[in-house]
C-alpha positions in Angstrom: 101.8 53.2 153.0 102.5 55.7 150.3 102.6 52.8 147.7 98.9 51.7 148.8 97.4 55.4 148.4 99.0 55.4 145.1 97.4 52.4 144.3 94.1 54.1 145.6 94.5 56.6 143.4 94.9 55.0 140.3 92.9 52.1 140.0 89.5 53.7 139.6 90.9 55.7 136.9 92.2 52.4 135.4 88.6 51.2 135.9 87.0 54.6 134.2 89.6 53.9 131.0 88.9 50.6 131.1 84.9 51.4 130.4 85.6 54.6 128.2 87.4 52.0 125.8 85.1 49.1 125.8 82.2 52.1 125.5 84.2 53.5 122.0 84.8 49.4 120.9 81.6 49.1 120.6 80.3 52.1 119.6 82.7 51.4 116.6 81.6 47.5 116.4 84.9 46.5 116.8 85.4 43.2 118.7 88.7 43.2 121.3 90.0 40.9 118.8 89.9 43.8 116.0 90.6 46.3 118.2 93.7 44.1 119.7 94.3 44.1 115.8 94.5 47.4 115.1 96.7 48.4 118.0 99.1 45.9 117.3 98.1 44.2 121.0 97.3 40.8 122.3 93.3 40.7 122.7 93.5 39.4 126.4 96.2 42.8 127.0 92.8 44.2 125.5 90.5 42.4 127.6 91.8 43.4 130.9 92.5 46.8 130.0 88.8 47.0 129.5 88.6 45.3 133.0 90.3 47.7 134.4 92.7 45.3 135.8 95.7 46.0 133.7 98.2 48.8 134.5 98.9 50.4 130.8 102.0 51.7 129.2 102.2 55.0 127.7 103.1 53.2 124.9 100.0 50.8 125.4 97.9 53.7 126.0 99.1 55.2 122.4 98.6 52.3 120.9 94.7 51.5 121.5 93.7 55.2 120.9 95.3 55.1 117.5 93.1 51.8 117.5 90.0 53.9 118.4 90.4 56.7 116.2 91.5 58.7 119.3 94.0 61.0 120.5 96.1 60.0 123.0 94.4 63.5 125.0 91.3 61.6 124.7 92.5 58.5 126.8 93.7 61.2 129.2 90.7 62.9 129.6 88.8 60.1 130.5 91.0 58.8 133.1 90.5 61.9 134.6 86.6 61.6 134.1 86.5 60.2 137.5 85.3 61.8 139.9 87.2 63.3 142.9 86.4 61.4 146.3 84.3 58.7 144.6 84.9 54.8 145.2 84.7 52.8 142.8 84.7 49.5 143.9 86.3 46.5 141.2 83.1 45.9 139.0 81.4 48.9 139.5 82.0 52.0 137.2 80.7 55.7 137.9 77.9 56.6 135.3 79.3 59.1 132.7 78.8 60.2 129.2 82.1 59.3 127.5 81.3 61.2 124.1 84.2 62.5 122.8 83.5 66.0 121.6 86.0 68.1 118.8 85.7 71.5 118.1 85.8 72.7 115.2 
């Protein structure tokens, strides 16, 4: 029981990174093949990590920001872009504005 709130709990945030990443891919013109590329990754790993449907490593997680441009904060804070108590169901994706802002 514990296992399947867990998994409640994180796969909407996998589905929020997922779109934050394939948002900043693009915004950069980078194709998943590039961006698979630059982070040293396989461009299906990159695929369903912009899916949503793959369960990242920290390591993973590292490794695309650095691809991006990004901190490793940044993948961070948009996980936790999701709001609380929201469904999300597989597919669907809460509309947010996934600008990453630095201060100066």
């Amino acid at each position: 029981m514990q296992t399947l709130m867990l998994k409640q709990e994180v796969e909407p945030k996998l589905l929020t990174l997922g779109k934050f990443i394939k948002q900043k891919r693009m915004s950069l013109g980078l194709s998943q093949e590039e961006l698979a590329d630059r982070a040293g990754l396989h461009r299906t790993y990159v695929s369903d990590v912009e899916r949503g449907i793959r369960n990242l490593t920290l390591g993973a997680t590292w490794f695309i920001a650095h691809g991006l441009g990004l901190d490793l904060r940044d993948m961070i804070e948009a996980m936790d872009a999701t709001p609380e108590n929201t469904e999300i169901a597989p597919g669907q994706f809460p509309v947010q504005d996934f600008s990453v802002s630095r201060g100066s």
